[in-house]
C-alpha positions in Angstrom: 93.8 45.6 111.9 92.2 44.1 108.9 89.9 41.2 109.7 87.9 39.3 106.7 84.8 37.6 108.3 83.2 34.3 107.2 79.6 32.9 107.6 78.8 29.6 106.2 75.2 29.5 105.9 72.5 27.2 104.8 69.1 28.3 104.5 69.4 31.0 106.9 67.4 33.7 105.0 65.5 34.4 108.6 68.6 34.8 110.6 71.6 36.1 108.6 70.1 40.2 108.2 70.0 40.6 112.1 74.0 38.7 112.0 75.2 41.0 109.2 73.4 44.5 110.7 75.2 43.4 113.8 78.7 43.1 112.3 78.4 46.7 110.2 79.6 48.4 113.5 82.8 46.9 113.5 83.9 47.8 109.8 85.5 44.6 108.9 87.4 44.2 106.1 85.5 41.6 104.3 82.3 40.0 104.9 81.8 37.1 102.9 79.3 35.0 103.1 79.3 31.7 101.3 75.7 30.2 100.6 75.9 26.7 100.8 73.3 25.5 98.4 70.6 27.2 100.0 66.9 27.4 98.1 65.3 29.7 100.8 66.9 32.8 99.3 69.7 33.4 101.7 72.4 34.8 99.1 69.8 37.2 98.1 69.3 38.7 101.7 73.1 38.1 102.5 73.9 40.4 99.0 70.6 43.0 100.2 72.8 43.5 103.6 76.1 44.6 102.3 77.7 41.3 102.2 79.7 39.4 99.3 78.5 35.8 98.4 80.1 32.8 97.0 77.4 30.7 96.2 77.9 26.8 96.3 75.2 25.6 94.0 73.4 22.2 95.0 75.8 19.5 94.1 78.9 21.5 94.3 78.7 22.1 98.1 77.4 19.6 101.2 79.0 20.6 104.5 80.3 23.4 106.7 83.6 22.4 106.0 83.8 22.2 102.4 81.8 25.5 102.9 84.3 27.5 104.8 86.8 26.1 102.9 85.7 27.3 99.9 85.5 30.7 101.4 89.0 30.8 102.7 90.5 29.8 99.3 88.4 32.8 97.7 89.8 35.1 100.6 93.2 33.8 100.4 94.9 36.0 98.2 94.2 39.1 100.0 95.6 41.2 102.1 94.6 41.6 105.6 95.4 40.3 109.4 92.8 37.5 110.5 90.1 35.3 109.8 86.7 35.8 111.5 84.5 33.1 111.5 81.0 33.1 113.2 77.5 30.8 112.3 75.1 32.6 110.4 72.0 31.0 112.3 71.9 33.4 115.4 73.3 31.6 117.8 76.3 33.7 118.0 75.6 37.6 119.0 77.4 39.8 116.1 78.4 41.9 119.7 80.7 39.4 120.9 83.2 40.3 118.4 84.2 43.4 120.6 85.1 41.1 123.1 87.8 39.8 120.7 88.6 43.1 119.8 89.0 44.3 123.3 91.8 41.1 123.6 93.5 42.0 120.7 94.3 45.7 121.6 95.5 44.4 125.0 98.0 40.9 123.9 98.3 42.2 120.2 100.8 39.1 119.5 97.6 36.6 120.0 97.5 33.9 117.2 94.1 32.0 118.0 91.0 33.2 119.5 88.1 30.9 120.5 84.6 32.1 121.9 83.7 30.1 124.7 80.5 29.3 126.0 81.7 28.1 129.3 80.2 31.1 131.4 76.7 30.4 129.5 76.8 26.6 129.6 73.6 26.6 131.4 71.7 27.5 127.9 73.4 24.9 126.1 71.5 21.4 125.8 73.2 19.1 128.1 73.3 16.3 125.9 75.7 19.1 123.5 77.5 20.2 126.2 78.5 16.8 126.9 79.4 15.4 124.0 81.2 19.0 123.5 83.1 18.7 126.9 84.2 15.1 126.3 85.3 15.9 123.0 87.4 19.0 123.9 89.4 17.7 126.8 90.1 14.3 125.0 91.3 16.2 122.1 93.1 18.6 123.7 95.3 16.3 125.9 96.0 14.9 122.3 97.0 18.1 121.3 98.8 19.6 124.2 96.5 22.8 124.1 94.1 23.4 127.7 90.5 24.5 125.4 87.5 25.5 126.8 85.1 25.1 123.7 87.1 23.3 121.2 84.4 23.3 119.1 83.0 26.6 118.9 82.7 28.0 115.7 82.8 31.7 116.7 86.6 32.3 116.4 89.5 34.9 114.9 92.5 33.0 113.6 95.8 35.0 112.3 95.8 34.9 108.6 99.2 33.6 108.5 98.1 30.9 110.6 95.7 29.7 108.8 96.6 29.9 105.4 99.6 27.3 106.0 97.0 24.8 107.1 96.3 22.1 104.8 92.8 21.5 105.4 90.2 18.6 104.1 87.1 18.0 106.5 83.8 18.7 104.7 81.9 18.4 107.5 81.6 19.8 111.4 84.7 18.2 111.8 86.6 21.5 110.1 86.5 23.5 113.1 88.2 20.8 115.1 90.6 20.0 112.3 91.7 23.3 112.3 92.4 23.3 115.9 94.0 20.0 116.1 96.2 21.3 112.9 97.4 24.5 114.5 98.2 23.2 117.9 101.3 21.6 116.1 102.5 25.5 115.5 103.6 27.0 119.5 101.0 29.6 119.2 99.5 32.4 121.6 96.0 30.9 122.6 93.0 32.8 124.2 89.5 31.9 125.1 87.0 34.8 125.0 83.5 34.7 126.7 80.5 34.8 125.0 76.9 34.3 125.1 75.0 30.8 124.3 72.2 31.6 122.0 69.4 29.1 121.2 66.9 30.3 119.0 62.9 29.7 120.3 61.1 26.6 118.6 62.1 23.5 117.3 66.2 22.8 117.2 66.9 23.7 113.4 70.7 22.5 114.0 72.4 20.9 111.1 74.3 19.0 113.6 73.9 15.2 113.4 74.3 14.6 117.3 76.4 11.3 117.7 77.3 10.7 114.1 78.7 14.5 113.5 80.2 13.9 117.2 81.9 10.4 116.0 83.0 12.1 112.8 84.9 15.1 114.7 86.8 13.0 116.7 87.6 10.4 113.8 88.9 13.3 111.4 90.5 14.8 115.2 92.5 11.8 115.2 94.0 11.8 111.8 95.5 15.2 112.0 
């Protein structure tokens, strides 16, 4: 199984090493990682670990969505069997990934993995983890689908899947769009457990809280 991995990332020069040294074990396919206008040298320490970079100079990028977009049309036109996505910030353990793997080797015809952070929700900020919750069963009644973390960004999505998806969010919103988008396909669905991570300090999120929150349901809707 061939599986092309993609980290948006945005000033992460102090957290995208320890992600990529933690996804070497698995031998992926691909790992690209697309550097989303960063000026703290993150392509440079993304290209010192191994990884390929698409860099989206200032001006030419301006979101997570246009971001991962961008590195899906690069990956398009190769060959291989899924998408991995994960953040590049830390907050999702490289490790996981065998979880996934383990899935795949036992319900091989699985379409659309999505990490979920139920099991660890205690770590999560409850003011997140409500707006999360909200979000994912409104949505997903919408949709038809039963999620657990609609809006995780840790997931593995069939290639075929996803390349037949039209999508335009620029922002947060992509990972829900994508969601919304496939759940009009009857596809084979799984939720795979893993951890909550939330880096010591200050909160270094590029999430906007309630505006990102009404922007993810707004772009929700239109699909």
């Amino acid at each position: 199984m061939r599986i092309a991995a993609i980290l948006a990332a945005h000033d992460e020069a102090d957290h995208i090493g320890p992600v990529l040294a933690g996804l070497e074990a698995f031998g992926l396919h691909r790992i690209l990682v697309v550097d989303d206008g960063s000026g703290d040298g993150t392509g440079a320490v993304a290209a010192a670990a191994g990884a390929e970079v698409l860099r989206l100079e200032p001006g030419r990028g301006g979101g997570k969505g246009q971001a991962l977009r961008a590195g899906i049309a690069h990956l398009r036109s190769d060959d291989f069997d899924f998408y991995l996505f994960l953040d590049a910030d830390g907050q999702h353990a490289p490790t996981d990934l065998r979880r996934f793997l383990d899935h795949l080797a036992t319900h091989p015809d699985t379409d659309f993995l999505i990490g979920s952070r139920l099991q660890d929700r205690a770590r999560i900020p409850a003011k997140r983890w409500r707006t999360n919750a909200l979000g994912t069963w409104t949505l997903g009644r919408i949709a038809g689908v039963s999620w657990e973390d609609s809006q995780s960004g840790y997931r593995m999505i069939r290639k075929k899947v996803l390349d037949r998806l039209d999508l335009r969010s620029s922002g947060f919103a992509i990972e829900m769009e994508i969601a919304m988008k496939a759940a009009d396909w009857k596809l084979r669905w799984a939720h795979i457990p893993i951890q909550a991570i939330y880096q010591p300090g200050p909160p270094r999120s590029h999430f906007r809280g309630v505006m990102d929150t009404w922007l993810i349901a707004w772009e929700s809707l239109k699909c």
